[in-house]
C-alpha positions in Angstrom: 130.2 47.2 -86.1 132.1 44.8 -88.1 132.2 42.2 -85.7 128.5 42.4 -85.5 127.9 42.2 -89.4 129.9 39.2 -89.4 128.2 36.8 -86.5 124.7 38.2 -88.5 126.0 36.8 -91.4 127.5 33.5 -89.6 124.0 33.2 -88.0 122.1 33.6 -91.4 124.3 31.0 -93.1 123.3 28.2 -89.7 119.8 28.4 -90.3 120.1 28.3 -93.5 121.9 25.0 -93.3 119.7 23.5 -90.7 116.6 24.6 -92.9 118.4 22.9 -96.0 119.4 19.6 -93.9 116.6 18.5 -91.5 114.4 17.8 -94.2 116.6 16.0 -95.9 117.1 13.6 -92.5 113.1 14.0 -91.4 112.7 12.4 -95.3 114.9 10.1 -94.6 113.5 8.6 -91.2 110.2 8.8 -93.1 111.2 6.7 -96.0 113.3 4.3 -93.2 110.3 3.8 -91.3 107.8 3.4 -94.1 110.5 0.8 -95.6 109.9 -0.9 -92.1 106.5 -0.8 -91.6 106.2 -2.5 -95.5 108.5 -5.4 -94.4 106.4 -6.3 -91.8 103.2 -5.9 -93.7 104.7 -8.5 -96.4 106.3 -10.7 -93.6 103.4 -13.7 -93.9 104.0 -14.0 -97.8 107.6 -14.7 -97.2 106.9 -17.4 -94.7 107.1 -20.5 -96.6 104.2 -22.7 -97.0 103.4 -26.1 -96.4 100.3 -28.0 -96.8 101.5 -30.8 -94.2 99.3 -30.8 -91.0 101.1 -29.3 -87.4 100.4 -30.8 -85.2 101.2 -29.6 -81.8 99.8 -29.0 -77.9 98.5 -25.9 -75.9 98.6 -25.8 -72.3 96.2 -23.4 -71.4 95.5 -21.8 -67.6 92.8 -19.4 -65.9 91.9 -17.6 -63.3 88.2 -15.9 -62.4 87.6 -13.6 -59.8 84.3 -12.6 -59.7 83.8 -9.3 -57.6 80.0 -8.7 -58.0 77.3 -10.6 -59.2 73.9 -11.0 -59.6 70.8 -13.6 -60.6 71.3 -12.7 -63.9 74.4 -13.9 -64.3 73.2 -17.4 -64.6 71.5 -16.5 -67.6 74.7 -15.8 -69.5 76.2 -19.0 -71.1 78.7 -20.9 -69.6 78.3 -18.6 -66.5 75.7 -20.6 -64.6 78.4 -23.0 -62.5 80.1 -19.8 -61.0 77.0 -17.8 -60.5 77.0 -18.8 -56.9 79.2 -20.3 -54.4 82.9 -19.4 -54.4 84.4 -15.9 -55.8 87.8 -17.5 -57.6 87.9 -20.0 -59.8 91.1 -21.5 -61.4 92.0 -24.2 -63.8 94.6 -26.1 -66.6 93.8 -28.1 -69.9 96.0 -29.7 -72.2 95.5 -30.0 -75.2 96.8 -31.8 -78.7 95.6 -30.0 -81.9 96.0 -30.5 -85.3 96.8 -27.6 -87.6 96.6 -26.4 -91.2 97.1 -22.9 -92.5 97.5 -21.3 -88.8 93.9 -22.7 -88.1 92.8 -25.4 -86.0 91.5 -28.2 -88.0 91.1 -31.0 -84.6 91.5 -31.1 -81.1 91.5 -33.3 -78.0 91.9 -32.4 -75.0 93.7 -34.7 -73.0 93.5 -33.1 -69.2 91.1 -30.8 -67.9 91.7 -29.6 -63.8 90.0 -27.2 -62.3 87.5 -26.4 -59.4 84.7 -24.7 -61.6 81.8 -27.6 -60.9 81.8 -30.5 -62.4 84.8 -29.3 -64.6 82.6 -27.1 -66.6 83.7 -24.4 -69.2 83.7 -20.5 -67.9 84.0 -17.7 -70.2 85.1 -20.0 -72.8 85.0 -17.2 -75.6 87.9 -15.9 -74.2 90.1 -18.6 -75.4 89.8 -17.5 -79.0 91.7 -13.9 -77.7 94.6 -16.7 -77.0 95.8 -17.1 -81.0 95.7 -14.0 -82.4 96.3 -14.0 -86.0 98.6 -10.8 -85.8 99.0 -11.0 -89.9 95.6 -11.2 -91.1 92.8 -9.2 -91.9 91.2 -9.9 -88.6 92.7 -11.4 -85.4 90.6 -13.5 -83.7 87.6 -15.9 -86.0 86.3 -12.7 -88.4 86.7 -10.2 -85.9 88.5 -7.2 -84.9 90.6 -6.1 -88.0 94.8 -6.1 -87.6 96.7 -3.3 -87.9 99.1 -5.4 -89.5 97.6 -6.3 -92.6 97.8 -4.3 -95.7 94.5 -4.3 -96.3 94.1 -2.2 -92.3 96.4 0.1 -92.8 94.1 3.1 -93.5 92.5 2.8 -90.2 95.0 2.9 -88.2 98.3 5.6 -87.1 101.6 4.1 -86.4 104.6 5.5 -84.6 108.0 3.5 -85.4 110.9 3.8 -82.1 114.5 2.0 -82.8 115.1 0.5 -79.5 118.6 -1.5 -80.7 120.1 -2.1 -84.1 118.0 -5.1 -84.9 115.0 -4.3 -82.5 112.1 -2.2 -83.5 109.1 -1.1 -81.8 105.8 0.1 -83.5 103.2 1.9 -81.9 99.4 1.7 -83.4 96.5 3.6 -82.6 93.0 3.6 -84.4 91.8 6.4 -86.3 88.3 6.2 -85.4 87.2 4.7 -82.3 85.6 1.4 -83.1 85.0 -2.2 -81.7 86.6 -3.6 -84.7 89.8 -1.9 -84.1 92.7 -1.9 -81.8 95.4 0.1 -80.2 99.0 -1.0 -78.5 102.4 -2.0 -80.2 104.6 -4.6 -81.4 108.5 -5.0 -81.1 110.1 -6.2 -84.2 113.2 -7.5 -85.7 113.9 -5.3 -88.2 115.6 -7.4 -90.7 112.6 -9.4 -91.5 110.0 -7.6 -90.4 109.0 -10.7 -87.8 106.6 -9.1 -84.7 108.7 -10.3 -81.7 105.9 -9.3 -78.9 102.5 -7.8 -79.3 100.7 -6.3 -76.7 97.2 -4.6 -77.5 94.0 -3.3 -75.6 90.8 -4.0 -77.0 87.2 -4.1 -76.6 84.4 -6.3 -77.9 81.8 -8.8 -77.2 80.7 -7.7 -73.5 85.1 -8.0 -72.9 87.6 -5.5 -72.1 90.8 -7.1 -72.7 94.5 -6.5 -72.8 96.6 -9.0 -75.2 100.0 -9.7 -74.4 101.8 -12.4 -77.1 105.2 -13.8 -77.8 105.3 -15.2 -80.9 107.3 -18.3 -82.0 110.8 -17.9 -84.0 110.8 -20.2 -87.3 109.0 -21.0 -90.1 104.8 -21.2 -89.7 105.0 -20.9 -86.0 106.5 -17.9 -86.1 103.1 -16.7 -87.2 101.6 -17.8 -84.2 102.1 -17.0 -80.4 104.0 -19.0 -78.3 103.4 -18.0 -75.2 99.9 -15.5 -74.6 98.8 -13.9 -71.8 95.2 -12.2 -71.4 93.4 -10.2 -68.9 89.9 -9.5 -69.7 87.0 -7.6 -67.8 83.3 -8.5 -68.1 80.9 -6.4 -67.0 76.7 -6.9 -67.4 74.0 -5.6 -65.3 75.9 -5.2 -62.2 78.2 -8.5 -62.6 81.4 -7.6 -62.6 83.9 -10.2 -63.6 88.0 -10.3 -64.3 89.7 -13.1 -65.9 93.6 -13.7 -67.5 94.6 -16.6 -69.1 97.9 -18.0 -69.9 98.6 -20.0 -73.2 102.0 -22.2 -73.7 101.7 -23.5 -77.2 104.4 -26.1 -78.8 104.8 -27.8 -75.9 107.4 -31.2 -75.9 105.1 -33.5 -74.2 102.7 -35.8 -76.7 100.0 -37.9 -74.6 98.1 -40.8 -76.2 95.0 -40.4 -78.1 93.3 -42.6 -75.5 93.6 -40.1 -72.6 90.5 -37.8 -72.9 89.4 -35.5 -70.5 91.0 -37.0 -68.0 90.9 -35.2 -64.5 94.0 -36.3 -63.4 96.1 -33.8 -61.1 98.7 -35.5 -60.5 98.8 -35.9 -64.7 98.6 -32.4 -65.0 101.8 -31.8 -62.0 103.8 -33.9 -64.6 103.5 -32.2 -68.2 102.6 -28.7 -67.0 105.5 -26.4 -68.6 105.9 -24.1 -66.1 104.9 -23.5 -62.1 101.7 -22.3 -61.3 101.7 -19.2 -59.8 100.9 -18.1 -55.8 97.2 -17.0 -56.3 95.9 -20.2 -58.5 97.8 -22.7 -55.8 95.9 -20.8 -52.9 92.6 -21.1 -55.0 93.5 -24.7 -55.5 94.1 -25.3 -51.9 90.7 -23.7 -50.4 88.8 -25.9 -53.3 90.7 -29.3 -51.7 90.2 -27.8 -48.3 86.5 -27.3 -49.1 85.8 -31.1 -50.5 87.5 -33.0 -47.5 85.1 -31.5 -45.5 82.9 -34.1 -44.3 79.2 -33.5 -44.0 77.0 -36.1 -42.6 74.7 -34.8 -41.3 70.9 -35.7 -42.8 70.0 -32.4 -43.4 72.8 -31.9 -45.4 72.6 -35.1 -47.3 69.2 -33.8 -48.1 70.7 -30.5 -49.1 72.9 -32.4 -51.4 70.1 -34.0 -52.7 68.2 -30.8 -53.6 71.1 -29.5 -54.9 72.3 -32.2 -57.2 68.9 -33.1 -58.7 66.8 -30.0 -58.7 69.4 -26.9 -58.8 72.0 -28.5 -61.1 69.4 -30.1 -63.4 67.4 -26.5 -63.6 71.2 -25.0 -64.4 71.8 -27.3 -67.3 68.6 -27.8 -69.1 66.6 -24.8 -68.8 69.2 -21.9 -68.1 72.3 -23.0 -69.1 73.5 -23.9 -72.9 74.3 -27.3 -72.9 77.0 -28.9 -74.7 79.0 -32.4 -74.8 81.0 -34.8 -75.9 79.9 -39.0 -76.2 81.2 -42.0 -77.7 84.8 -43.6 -77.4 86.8 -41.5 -78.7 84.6 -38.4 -78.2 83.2 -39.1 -82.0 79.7 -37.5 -80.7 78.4 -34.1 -80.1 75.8 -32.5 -78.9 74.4 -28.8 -78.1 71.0 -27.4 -76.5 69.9 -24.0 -76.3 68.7 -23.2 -73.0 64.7 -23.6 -72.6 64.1 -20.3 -70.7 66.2 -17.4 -72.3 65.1 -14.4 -73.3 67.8 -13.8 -75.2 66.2 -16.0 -77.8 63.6 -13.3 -78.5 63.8 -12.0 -81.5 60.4 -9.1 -83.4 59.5 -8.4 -86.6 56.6 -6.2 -87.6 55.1 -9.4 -89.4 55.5 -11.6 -87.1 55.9 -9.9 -83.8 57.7 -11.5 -81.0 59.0 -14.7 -81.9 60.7 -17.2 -79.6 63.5 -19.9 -80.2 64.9 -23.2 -79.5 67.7 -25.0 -81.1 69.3 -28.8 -80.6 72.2 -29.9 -82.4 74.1 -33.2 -82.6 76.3 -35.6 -84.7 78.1 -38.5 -84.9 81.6 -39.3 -86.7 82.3 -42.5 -88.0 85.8 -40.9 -90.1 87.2 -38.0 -91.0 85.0 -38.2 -94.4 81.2 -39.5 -93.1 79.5 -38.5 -90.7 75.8 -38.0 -89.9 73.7 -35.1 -88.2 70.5 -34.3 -86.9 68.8 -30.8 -85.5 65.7 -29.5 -84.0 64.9 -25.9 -84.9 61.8 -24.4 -83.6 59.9 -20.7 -83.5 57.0 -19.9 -82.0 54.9 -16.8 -83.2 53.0 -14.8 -80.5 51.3 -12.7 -82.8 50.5 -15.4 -85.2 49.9 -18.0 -82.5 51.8 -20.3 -84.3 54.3 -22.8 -83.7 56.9 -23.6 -86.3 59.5 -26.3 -86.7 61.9 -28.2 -88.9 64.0 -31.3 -88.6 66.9 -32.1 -90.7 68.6 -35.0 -90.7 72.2 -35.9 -92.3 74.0 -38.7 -93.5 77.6 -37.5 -95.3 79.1 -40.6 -96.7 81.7 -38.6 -98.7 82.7 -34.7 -97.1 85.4 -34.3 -99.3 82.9 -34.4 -102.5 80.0 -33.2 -100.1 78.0 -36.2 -100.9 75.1 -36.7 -98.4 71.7 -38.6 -97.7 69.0 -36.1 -96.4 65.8 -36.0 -95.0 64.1 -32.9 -93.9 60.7 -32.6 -91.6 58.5 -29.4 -90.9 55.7 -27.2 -91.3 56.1 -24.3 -93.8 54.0 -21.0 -93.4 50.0 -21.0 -93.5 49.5 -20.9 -97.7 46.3 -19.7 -99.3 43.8 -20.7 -102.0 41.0 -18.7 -102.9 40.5 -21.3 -105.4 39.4 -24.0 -103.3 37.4 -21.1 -101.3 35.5 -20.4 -104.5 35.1 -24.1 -105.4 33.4 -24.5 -101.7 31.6 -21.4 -101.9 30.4 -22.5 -105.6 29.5 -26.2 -105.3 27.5 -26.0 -101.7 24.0 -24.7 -100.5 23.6 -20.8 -100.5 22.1 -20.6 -96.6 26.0 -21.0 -95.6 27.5 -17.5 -94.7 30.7 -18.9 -96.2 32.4 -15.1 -95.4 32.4 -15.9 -91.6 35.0 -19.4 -92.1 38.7 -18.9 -92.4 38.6 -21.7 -95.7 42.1 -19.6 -97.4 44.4 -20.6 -94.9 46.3 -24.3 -94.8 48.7 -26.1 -92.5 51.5 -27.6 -94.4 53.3 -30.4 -93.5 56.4 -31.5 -95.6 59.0 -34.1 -95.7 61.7 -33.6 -98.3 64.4 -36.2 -99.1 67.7 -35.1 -101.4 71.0 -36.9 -102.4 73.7 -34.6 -102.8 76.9 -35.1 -104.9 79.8 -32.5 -106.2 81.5 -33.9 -109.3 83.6 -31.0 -109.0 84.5 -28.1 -107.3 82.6 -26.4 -110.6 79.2 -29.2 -110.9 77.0 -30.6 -107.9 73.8 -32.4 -108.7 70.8 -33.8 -106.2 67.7 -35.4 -107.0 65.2 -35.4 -104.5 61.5 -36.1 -103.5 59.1 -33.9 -101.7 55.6 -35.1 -100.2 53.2 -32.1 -99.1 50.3 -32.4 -96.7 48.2 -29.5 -96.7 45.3 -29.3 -94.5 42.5 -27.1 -93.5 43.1 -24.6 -90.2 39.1 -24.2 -90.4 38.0 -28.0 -91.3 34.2 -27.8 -90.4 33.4 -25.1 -93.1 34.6 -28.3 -95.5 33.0 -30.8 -94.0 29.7 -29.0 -94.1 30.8 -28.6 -98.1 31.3 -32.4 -98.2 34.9 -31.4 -99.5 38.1 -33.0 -98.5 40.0 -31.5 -95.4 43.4 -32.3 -96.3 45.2 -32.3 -100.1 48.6 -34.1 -100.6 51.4 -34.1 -102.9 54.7 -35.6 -104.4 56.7 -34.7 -106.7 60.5 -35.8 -107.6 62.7 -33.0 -108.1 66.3 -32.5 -109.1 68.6 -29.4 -108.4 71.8 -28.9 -110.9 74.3 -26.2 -109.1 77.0 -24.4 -111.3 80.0 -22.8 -109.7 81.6 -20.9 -112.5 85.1 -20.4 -110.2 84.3 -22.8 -107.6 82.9 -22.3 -104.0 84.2 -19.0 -103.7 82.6 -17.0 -106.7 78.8 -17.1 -107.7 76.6 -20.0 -107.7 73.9 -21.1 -110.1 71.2 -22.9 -109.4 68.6 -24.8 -111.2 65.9 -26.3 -109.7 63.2 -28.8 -111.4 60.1 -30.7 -109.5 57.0 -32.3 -111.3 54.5 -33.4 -109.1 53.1 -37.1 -109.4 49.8 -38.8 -109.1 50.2 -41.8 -106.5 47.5 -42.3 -103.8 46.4 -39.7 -102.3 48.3 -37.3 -104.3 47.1 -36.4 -107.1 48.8 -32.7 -107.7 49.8 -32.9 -111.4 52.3 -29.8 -112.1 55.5 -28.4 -113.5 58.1 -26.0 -112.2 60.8 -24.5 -112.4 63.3 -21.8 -110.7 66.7 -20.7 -111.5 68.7 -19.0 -108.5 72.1 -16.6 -108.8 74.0 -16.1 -105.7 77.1 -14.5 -104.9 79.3 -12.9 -101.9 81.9 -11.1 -102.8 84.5 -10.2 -100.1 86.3 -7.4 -100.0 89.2 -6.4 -97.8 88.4 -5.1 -93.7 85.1 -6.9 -93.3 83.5 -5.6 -96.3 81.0 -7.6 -98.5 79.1 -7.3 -101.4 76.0 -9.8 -101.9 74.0 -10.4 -104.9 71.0 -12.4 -105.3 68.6 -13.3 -108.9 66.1 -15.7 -109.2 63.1 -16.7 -111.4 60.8 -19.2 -111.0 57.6 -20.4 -112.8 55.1 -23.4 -113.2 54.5 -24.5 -117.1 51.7 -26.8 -116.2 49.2 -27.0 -113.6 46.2 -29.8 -113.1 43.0 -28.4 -111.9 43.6 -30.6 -108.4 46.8 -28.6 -108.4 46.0 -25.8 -105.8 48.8 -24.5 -104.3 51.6 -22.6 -105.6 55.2 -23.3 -103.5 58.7 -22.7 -104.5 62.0 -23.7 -103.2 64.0 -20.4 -103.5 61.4 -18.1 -103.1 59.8 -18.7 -99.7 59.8 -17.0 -96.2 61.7 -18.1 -93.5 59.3 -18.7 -90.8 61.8 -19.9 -87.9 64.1 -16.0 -88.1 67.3 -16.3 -87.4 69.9 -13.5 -86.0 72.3 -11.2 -87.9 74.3 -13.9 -89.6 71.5 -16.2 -90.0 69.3 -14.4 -93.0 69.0 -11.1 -92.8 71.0 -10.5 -95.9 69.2 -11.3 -99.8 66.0 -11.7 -97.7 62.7 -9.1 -98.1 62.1 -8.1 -94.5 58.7 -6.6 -95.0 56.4 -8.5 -97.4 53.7 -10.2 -96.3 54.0 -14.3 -96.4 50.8 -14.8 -98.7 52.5 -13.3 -101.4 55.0 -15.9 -101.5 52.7 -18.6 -103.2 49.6 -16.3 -105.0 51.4 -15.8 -108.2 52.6 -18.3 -111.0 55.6 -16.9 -111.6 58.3 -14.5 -109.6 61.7 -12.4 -110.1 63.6 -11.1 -107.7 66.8 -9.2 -107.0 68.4 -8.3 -104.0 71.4 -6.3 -102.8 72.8 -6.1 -99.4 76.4 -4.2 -99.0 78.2 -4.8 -95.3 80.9 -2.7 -93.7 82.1 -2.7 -90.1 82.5 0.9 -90.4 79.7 2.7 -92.4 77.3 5.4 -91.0 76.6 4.8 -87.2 80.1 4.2 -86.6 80.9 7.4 -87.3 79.1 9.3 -84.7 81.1 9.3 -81.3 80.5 7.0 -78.2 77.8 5.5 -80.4 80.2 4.5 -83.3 82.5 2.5 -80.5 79.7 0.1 -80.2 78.7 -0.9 -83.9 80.1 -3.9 -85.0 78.6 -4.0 -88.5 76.4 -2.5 -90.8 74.3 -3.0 -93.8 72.4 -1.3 -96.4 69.6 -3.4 -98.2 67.8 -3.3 -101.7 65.3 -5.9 -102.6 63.0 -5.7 -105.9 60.1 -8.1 -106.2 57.9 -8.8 -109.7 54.9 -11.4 -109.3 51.2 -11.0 -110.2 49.7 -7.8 -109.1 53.4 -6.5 -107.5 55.3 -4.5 -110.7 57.1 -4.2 -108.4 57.5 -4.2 -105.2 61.0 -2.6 -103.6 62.2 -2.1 -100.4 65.1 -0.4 -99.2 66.8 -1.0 -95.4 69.3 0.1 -93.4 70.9 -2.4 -90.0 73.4 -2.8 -87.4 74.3 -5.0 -85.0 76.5 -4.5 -81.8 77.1 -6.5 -78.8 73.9 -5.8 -77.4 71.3 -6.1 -80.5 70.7 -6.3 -84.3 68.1 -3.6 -86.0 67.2 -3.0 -89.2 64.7 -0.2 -90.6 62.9 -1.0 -94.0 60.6 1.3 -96.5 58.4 -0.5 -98.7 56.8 0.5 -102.3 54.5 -1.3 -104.3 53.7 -0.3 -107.4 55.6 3.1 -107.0 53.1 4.0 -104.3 54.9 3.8 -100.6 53.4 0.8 -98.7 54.7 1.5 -95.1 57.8 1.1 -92.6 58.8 -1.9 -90.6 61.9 -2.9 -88.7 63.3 -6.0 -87.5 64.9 -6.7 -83.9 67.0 -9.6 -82.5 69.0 -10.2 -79.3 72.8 -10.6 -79.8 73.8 -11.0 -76.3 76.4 -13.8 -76.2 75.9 -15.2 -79.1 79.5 -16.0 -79.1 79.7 -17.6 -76.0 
């Protein structure tokens, strides 16, 4: 009985002690761990800084295997040269870039090899995935947010393993299954808290990809990969695509600025860091075996023909985006939208279906001048109307953003029932005046501006602006005897105030008086003061504010219509990024020039993960999300107010919007724009 008493009492006393000690040593792990997880949190900060330009080169190589497709996929950009023919692709650029705070600031390539067509680009947005920026808020060009960064760390779960006694791994998993987020883990050193190798899973933007990153040793490179390896999965409508890439960056070997784009293989053999591998030296050798095939046949020089002229042409100019290079030293640029896309549809309850068309290009003479020129055009089915503005851009000092600009386009139809009552008073009685559309008038404008910052704090730009406003129904005027078309020009100037420079809010006066020189003779006044400002928080989030107030102080009886610069509707809609945000979504456009004064005030707050994000499988999808408040005083509104709610996703943007006006509800709308690829 003893005996027993005593191993009781020796058993009591070892739990007790166990009970007492491993809290003690699960505290201690905790506090070890969460000491480690800190150190690499802070690790960028430590990193000295320099201000001196990197400059460096990236050998990059890929592989594409496409294992099914469709007709559709030649719709998708950059897709259209390996919509047909061949199943593998493969290829190898090299690269020289210059770079400045872990971002690429210029970049040449040197060598591009390949067997995609006419050494095209394929799945091009992949090569962002190929730098991820493991220490900042997002990873990859404002997207998907790092589980590494402070700012993250409450969306995410980490797991820390010692593997050695300098060697760490951490293990990260998202909280909340999202598009923005991540999941995978790093190894460490656990001195300094430097991520040794990342690997990390991901899915966004029509990809499914896997990350795989060593990242360089010392100093600023250390915060960058040097070696990166990605496999990625597309799938679309029944395509079905996989691609990996393989990224050396640093690399020893500096060619000349004078070799561009150069299709040299034999150039390629001689700086490539590494062999290539099996598979992309057997795609290689079908693509030569393929080429010294001779056909000579006239039936399939013909083929050639037809090919060449008709099926390539179709590809690039109608289906496919089109983008290039020109000039010397590649100082030119240009890009095309494709012609036939119906991913350039965007609706609106206003407008209806509206569809777009975009050309860019430019020209640099130096790093500091430059000069641009666009072509933006919309064409409402529901209004049957056809819109359009040219701007065209001459900076002769970027570093004080000091340009020469000219801008040419039609606005929106704007109304007079002044001019209406004028006709309607002044002509003969027997005129059923009711059945002519006499409100409505095309504008035509041409604007010209100097721009010039003193400061990051003061900008100033004097202008000029010429109107030509004429009659959609001109035969109720002619009968009338009245004039068809009424012009205008006025000087302007525009005085900008950035309180804390770019980065806080902006203030914005704005001044124009119109002139009486030949056929204008618009005498009038106005002016308009605009208050904007984004503020950023941390993980995506945003915050913008918008006030403005304009007003004429004189007005000539010849002076008909009522425009303003800040307060106008954008008749050529854009998509999510564009201006959907500080905008009103649902008022109609005659009230943007009926009244001789306005204020305004609108609020738009953006998260990546709000309301829709929360609900499962659906949430996955939703990239961002916004809620809207805009408030609107002008004659006869006091006031009116919407409220809105949108999201976008890889697939679509949509917003939904209620309207008062004075306090009385005044209807639902909603907005929709494709989103497809608008990365690619």
């Amino acid at each position: 009985m003893y005996i027993c008493i005593v191993k009781a009492s020796v058993a009591i006393l070892l739990q007790v002690a166990m009970a007492l000690l491993l809290p003690s040593s699960v505290c201690a792990k905790s506090a070890s761990d969460s000491l480690l997880l800190q150190r690499v949190l802070s690790y960028r900060q430590y990193v000295p800084v320099t201000e001196d330009t990197i400059k460096t080169n990236i050998y990059i190589r890929y592989y594409i295997k496409t294992e099914r497709r469709n007709f559709t996929l030649m719709a998708i950009p950059s897709m259209f040269y390996i919509s047909r023919g061949r199943r593998e692709y493969a290829g190898e650029t090299y690269t020289g870039v210059a770079m400045a705070d872990n971002k690429i600031t210029s970049a040449i390539q040197h060598v591009n090899t390949g067997t995609i067509p006419r050494h095209r680009d394929a799945m091009e947005t992949i090569e962002k995935y190929l730098m991820p920026d493991v220490y900042g808020v997002t990873m990859f060009d404002n997207q998907v947010l790092s589980p590494f960064n402070r700012n993250n760390m409450r969306l995410y779960r980490y797991s820390i393993t010692t593997l050695t006694d300098n060697r760490t791994e951490i293990t990260f998993a998202p909280k909340r299954r999202n598009t923005q987020l991540i999941s995978g883990s790093a190894v460490v050193d656990s001195g300094t808290g430097r991520i040794i190798r990342i690997k990390f899973h991901g899915e966004y933007d029509m990809l499914d990809f896997n990350v795989d990153a060593t990242m360089g040793k010392n100093g600023m490179m250390s915060l960058m990969p040097k070696t990166c390896d990605i496999d990625a999965k597309f799938h679309f409508i029944g395509n079905k695509l996989r691609a990996s890439y393989h990224a050396v960056y640093d690399n020893l070997i500096v060619l000349p600025d004078s070799i561009v784009n150069s299709h040299d293989r034999k150039l390629m053999a001689e700086i490539r860091p590494e062999p290539l591998p099996s598979y992309i030296r057997d795609v290689y050798a079908e693509n030569d075996s393929l080429r010294a095939k001779a056909d000579t046949t006239r039936v399939k020089k013909e083929e050639s023909v037809w090919k060449r002229v008709l099926w390539d042409s179709f590809g690039d100019y109608v289906i496919n985006r089109t983008k290039g290079n020109f000039g010397a030293n590649r100082q030119g640029a240009f890009r095309i939208s494709p012609i036939l896309n119906p991913l350039y549809l965007s609706y609106s309850g206003r407008r209806g279906v509206t569809y777009k068309l975009k050309l860019n290009g430019s020209y640099r003479f130096s790093m500091n001048s430059d000069i641009s020129a666009a072509f933006n055009a919309g064409y409402s089915f529901k209004q049957e109307q056809l819109y359009f503005k040219i701007p065209i851009k001459y900076n002769f000092n970027k570093k004080r953003n000091g340009f020469i600009g000219v801008e040419i386009g039609n606005g929106n139809r704007i109304t007079n029932s002044d001019i209406v009552e004028q006709v309607k008073n002044e002509s003969l009685d027997s005129i059923d005046w009711d059945k002519m559309s006499l409100d409505y008038f095309k504008d035509l404008y041409i604007k010209f501006a100097c721009n010039y910052d003193f400061s990051a704090k003061w900008s100033i730009q004097p202008g000029l602006v010429f109107h030509r406003r004429s009659a959609v129904d001109k035969a109720g005027f002619e009968m009338a005897g009245r004039p068809t078309s009424y012009y205008s020009l006025a000087p302007s100037l525009q005085i900008q105030y950035r309180p804390t420079g770019w980065n806080g809010p902006i203030i914005t006066a704005d001044y124009e008086r119109g002139i009486r020189a030949g056929k204008a003779d618009m005498d009038y006044e106005r002016f308009e003061l605009d208050v904007s400002w984004k503020k950023t928080y941390h993980s995506l989030r945003s915050l913008s504010l918008r006030f403005g107030n304009g007003f004429y102080t004189s007005k000539s009886r010849n002076s008909y219509f009522l425009d303003y610069t800040n307060f106008r509707d954008e008749n050529i809609p854009g998509g999510w990024n564009d201006d959907w945000a500080c905008e009103f979504q649902m008022l109609d456009n005659n009230w943007y020039n009926v009244s001789e004064y306005y204020v305004r005030t609108n609020v738009t707050y953006e998260s990546p993960l709000m309301i829709l994000s929360r609900i499962p499988y659906v949430g996955r999808l939703m990239e961002m999300e916004r809620i809207y408040m805009n408030v609107l005083f002008v004659e006869h509104l006091h006031p009116y107010i919407e409220y809105g709610y949108g999201f976008t996703n890889r697939f679509f943007s949509m917003g939904v919007f209620m309207a008062t006006r004075n306090q009385h509800f005044d209807g639902f709308g909603c907005r929709f724009g494709f989103e497809l690829f608008r990365d690619w």
